[in-house]
N, C-alpha and C positions, 0 to 999 in steps of 0.2 A: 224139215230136211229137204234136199235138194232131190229131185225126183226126174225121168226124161222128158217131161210135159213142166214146158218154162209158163211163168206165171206172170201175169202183164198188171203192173199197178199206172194207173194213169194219170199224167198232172193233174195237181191241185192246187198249184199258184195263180190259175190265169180265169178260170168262169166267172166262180162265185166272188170271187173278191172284186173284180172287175162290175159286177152286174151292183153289186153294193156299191162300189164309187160312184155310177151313171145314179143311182136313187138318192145319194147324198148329193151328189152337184146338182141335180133339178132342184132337189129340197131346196138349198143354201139359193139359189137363183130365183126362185120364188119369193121368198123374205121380203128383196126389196121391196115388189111390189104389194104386200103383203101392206107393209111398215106405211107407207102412204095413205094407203086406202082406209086403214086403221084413225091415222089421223085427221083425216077429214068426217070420221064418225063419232066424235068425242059427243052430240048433237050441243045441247047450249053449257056446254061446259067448257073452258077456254084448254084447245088444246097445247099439250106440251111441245118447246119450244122446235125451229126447227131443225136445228144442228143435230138432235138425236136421231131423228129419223135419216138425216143425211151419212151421220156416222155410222150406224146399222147399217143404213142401204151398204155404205160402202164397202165395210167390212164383210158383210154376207157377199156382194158382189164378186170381191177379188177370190173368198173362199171358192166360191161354185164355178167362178175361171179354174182355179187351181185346179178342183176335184174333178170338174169336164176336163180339163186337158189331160188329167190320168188315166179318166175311164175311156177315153179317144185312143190312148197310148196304148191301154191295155188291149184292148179292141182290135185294132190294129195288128197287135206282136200277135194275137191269137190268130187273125184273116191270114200271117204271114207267115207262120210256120206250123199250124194247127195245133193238135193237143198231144203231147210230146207223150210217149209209154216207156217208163221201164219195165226191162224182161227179161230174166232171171229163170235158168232152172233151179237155184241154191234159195229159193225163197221159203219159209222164212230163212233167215240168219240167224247163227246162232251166237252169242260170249263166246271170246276167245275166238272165231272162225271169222271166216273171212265174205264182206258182201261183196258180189261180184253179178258181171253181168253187161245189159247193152243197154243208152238210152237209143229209142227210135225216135227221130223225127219227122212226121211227114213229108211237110215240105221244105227240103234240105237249104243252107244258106252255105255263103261261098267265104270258106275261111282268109282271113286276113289278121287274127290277133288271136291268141292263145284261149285257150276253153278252159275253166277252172270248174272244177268238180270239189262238193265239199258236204263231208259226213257229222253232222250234230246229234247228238243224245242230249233231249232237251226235259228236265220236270217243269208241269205247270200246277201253278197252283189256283186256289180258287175256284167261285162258278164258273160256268159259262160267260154269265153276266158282265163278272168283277174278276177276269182272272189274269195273273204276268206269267213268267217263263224265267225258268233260269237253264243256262248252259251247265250242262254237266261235263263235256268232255267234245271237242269235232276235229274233225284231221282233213288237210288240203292235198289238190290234187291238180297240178299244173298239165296241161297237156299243150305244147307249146313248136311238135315237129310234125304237123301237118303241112304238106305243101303249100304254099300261097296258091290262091284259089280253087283250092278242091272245093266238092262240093261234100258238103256232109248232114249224111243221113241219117251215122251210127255213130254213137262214144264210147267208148269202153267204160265199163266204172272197176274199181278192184279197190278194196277198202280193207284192212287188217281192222276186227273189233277186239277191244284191249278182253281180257279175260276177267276184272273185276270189272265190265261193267253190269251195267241193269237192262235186264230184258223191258219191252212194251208191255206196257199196261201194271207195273210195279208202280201204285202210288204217284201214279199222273206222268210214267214218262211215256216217251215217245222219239222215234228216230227219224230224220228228215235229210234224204239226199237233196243236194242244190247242182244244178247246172246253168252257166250263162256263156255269153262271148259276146263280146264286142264285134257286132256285123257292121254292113251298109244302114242306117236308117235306124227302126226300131232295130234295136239290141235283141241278141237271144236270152228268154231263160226259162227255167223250167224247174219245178220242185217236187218233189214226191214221198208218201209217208212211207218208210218202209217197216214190216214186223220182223224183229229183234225176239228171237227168244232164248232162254236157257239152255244147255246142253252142250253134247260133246257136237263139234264139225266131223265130217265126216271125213275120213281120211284121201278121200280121192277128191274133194274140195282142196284141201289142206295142198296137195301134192300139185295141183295145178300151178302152169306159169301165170306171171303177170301179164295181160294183156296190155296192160299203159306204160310198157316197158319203153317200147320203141319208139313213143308218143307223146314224153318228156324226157328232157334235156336234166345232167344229175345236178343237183342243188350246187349253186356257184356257190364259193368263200365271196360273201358280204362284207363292203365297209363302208357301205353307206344305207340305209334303210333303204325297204319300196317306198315308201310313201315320201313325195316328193317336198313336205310342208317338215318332214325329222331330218335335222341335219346334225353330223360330228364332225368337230372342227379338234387338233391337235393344241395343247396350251403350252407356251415358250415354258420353254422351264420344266417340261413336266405335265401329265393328268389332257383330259380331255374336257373339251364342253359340247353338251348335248341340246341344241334347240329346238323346239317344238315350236311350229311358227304360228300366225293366225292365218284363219281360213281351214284348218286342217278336217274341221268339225261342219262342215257348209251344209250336210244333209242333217244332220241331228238343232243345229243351230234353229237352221230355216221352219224345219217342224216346231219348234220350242215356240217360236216366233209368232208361227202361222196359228197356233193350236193358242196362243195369247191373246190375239188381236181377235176369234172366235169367242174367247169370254169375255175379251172387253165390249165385243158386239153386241151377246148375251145381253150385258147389263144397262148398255144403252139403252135396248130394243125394248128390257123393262120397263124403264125410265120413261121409255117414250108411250108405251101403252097400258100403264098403269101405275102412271104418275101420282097418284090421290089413293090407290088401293092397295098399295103396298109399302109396307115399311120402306125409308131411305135405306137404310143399312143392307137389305136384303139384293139389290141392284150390286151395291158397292162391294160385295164381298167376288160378288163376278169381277168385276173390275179392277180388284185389286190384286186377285189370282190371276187374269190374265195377264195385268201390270209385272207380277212375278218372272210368270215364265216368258213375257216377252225379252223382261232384263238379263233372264236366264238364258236365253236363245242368244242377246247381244253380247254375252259375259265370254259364251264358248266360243264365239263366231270370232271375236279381235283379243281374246287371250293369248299374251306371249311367256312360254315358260322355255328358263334357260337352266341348265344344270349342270355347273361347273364341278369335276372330280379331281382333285389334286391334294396332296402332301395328304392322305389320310383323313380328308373332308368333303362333305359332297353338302354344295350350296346349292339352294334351291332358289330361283327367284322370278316369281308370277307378276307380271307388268302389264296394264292396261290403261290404253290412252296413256295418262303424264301418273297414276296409281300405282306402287312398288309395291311390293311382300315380300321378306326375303326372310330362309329363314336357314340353320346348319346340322350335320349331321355328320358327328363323326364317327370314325371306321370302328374306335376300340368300344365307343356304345351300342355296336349293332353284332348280331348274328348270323345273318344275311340277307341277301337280296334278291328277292322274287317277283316275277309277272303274276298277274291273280284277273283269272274275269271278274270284269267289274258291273256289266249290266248289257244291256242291247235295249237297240229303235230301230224301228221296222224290221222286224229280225234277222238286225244285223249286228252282231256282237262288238263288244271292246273293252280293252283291258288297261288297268292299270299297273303300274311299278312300286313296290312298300319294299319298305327296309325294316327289318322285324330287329326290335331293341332286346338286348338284355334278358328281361326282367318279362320277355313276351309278348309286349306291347307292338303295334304298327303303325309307321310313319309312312304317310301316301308323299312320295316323293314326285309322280307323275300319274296322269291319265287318260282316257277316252283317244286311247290308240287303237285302232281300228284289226289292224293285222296282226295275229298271234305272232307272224315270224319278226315282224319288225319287235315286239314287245322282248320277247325273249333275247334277239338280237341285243338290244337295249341293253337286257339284265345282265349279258353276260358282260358286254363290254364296262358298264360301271365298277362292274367286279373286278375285272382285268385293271381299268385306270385306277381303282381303290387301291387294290395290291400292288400298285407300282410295276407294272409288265408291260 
């Protein structure tokens, strides 16, 4: 319960994560030289050929570029705005009440684009080890009427939490504010665990104003998504078409990608140093998982989906390079249409669109949209062009 001694939780996006990037990019940068040195020690046994050790080097190279330039970045935003605290008298929060409160920045940055504040209730499952996340439930928070270049210090946060949900520490959940902005140079951002527990809010919590009142602008009527890759176009005649363009996916892609060309390095770098002492197949199973998910990273990167809604059908049709899929779905065999999370990378969530059949079945009509609002946006308008309005 919320008490007059505010309670200070301090970022946790930016040390440790960052101190592991710098120990994984030295590692990955190491390799090459590594790979070499290896091969010139085979003593009279004919070492294996040279194009592995080339393909390793270069794979582990570009990887350890990557990971240094992260842990530079991260490094960086930290020397730039130091270690950011939320501070809160209402700490913990309760179901049903409301999280409120101030992020502090040290060293403040000079506004130029909107601050977005964003509340997730996340369960994970699994060890430590081996463990994923799923999203339970998170609500945005635009703050968008800051003067052009103020400086700022303080954010307001004010968060309504729904009333079913699950307090911390229920079976692996956990709640997570997010704060960023689009500055000069490194971007701001900032994350922090916050505890969520059980119980009634306290009525003088409850009765406070909003702070983020005066600090966003009210939700405009949308008729075209945020995201600049979903476009709705009008159809002569009738019904709408909804494209999903390529590129939309460029962070999730590039990972797919990056995280492929690492296990094809893997099984090179086997290949190359224990050529004679390990089964072939055992190499190849790296390489042909990397092979996967590099295909998988190039599938979401230039995949075009269009979805045409008109006369009481919704065509769906997935196009890459000169490859067609197309496939139909009509109104009188469906029961509705809803946005659903569908998963997150690097914990950042996205969701799909299904049309739920009949008979209870789901047809994934669309995917790996990024913005809850654009999704929902989405669902409602297919619904609107289904119903002919």
């Amino acid at each position: 319960m919320g008490t007059s001694t505010s309670r200070q939780i301090r970022d946790s996006s930016n040390v440790f994560g960052g101190i592991f990037v710098w120990i994984l990019g030295i590692i990955f940068l190491v390799q090459p030289l590594f790979l070499f040195l290896s091969r010139e020690q085979h003593g009279s046994k004919k070492p294996p050929p040279l194009w592995g050790a080339l393909w390793g080097a270069a794979i582990f190279g570009i990887g350890g570029l990557l990971l240094l330039w992260l842990a530079i970045y991260t490094s960086i935003r930290l020397a730039k705005y130091g270690r950011s605290i939320f501070e809160s008298p209402w700490l913990p929060a309760t179901c049903g009440g409301i999280l409120t409160g101030t992020v502090r920045i040290p060293r403040p940055f000079l506004y130029r684009e909107p601050i977005h504040l964003r509340l997730a209730c996340v369960k994970v499952f699994g060890t430590r080890r081996d463990s994923h996340e799923d999203l339970l439930w998170e609500d945005f928070c635009t703050l968008d009427r800051f003067s052009p270049g103020t400086a700022v210090s303080e954010i307001p946060v004010y968060f309504k939490i729904p009333g079913d949900a699950q307090p911390t520490g229920t079976g692996g959940i956990f709640w997570r504010l997010q704060a960023k902005a689009k500055t000069a140079g490194v971007h701001y951002s900032a994350g922090f665990v916050v505890p969520v527990t059980s119980g009634e809010a306290p009525a003088e919590l409850l009765a406070m104003p909003d702070p983020t009142l005066a600090l966003r602008s009210p939700e405009p009527a949308r008729r075209q998504p945020l995201d600049r890759h979903l476009h709705f176009n009008p159809l002569p005649g009738g019904g709408g078409q909804f494209e999903l363009l390529p590129g939309r996916n460029l962070g999730m892609s590039s990972s797919s990608i990056l995280f492929g060309a690492v296990f094809i390095g893997i099984g090179t770098t086997i290949m190359q140093l224990a050529a004679r002492d390990v089964p072939i197949w055992f190499p190849l199973i790296f390489i042909a998982a990397g092979a996967l998910m590099a295909l998988g990273g190039l599938w979401l990167l230039f995949l075009k989906t269009t979805i045409n809604v008109r006369h009481g059908v919704i065509t769906i049709e997935n196009t890459l390079a000169s490859m067609n899929r197309q496939k139909e779905i009509r109104a009188a065999d469906i029961s509705d249409i809803s946005s659903k999370f569908q998963g997150q990378s690097m914990n950042r969530p996205f969701y799909s669109i299904a049309a739920t059949r009949l008979n209870g079945g789901n047809v994934k009509i669309c995917g790996t949209i990024h913005d809850k609002g654009d999704a929902d946006w989405l669902t409602a308008e297919m619904k609107r062009e289904l119903a002919g309005r």
